[in-house]
N, C-alpha and C positions, 0 to 999 in steps of 0.2 A: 392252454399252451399254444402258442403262435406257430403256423405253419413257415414263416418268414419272418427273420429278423435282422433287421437295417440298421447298422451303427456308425455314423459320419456320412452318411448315403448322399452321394452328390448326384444331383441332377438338376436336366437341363432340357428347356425347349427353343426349337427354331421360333422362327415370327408366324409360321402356319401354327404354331401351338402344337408338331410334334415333336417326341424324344429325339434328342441327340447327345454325340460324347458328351462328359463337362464341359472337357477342350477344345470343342466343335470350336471353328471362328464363324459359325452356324447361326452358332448357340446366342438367341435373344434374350432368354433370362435363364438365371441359374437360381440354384439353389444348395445349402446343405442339412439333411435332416437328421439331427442329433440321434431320435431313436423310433423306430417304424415298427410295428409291430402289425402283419397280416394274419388272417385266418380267413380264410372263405372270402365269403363278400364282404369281411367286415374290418378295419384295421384301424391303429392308434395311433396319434404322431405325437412323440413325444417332443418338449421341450425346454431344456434346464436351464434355469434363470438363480441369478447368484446376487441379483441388487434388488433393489425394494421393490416390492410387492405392487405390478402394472400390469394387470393382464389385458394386453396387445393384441388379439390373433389373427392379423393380417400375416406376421411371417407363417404361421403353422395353417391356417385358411389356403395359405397358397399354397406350401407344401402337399396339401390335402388336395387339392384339382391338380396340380402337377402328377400325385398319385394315382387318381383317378385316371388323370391322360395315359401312364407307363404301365399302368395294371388293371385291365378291363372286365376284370371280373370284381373288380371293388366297388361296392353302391355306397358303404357309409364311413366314415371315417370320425372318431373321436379325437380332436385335438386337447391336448394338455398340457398345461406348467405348470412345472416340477420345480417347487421355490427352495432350494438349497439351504438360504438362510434363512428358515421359518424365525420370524421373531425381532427381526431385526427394524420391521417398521410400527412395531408398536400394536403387532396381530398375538392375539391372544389363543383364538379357535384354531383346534386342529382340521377345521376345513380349512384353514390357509396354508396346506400344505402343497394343493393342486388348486388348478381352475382349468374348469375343460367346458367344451363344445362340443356339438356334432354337427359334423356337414353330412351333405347326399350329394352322390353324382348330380340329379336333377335338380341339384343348386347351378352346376358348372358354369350353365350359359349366361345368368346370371351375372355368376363372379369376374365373369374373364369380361362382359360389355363393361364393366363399371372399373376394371383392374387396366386393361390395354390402355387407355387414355393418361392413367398416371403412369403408366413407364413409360410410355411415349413422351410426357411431360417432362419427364429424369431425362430420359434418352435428349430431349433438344436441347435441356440444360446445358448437360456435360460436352456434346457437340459443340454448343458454341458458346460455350462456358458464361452464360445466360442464364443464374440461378433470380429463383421469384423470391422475392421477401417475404418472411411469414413468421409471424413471433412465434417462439417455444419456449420449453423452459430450459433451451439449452442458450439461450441468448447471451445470458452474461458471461461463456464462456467462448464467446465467437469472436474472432478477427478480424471478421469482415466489417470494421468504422461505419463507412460510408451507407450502411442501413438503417432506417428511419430508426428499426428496431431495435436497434444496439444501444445499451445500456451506458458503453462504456467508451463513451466518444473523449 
């Protein structure tokens, strides 16, 4: 049973890496975390995924050191996805129903030297709407012509 429990939990830190409103105009990065589950020093971040089966955990990695920042008595944190549509990409095993991780606190310093550089990367994009070329596989549905990358000149 969870001492706390977090459902749509927005949060937010300044550019020092402390808590602020969501709303802060403060606020350097935000977040929303689907479902948070504390006890003690130990808590879960959940997150529910409804398209094919890509276990990602940068957004829930970071919910989890954001966690860590707003609640100081947390050392370990289990990140999870929760796949909705078990089945739909051709997964047969009922271990495809979750995919989880754990972080520690004494990851954090870690995460944030190797995490600040890429929002700062975002941050000068969007600033001077300066975006980098980089193939994905979201390419062939992009409108941006003028990238080496684009399929669909």
């Amino acid at each position: 049973e969870a001492d706390e429990v977090l459902v749509e939990h927005e949060v937010a830190l300044d550019i020092k890496l402390r808590p602020v409103a969501f709303d802060s105009k403060a606020a350097w990065c935000r977040g929303i975390i689907d479902l948070a589950l504390l006890r003690g020093d130990r808590g879960i971040v959940g997150d529910y995924k409804t398209g094919r089966r890509y276990p990602d955990f940068d957004q829930t990695e970071m919910s989890a050191h954001i966690l860590f920042i707003q609640k100081p008595k947390l050392e370990k944190v289990k990140q999870v996805f929760f796949w909705t549509r078990y089945g739909d990409g051709g997964e047969k095993s009922p271990e495809k129903f979750y995919d989880s991780k754990t972080t520690h606190r004494d990851e954090s310093h870690k995460f944030w030297r190797k995490t600040i550089p890429r929002i700062e990367r975002m941050k000068y994009a969007f600033d001077n709407n300066d975006y980098f070329e980089k193939p994905s596989g979201l390419c062939g549905w992009c409108w941006v012509k003028t990238c080496t990358h684009c399929p669909n000149k």
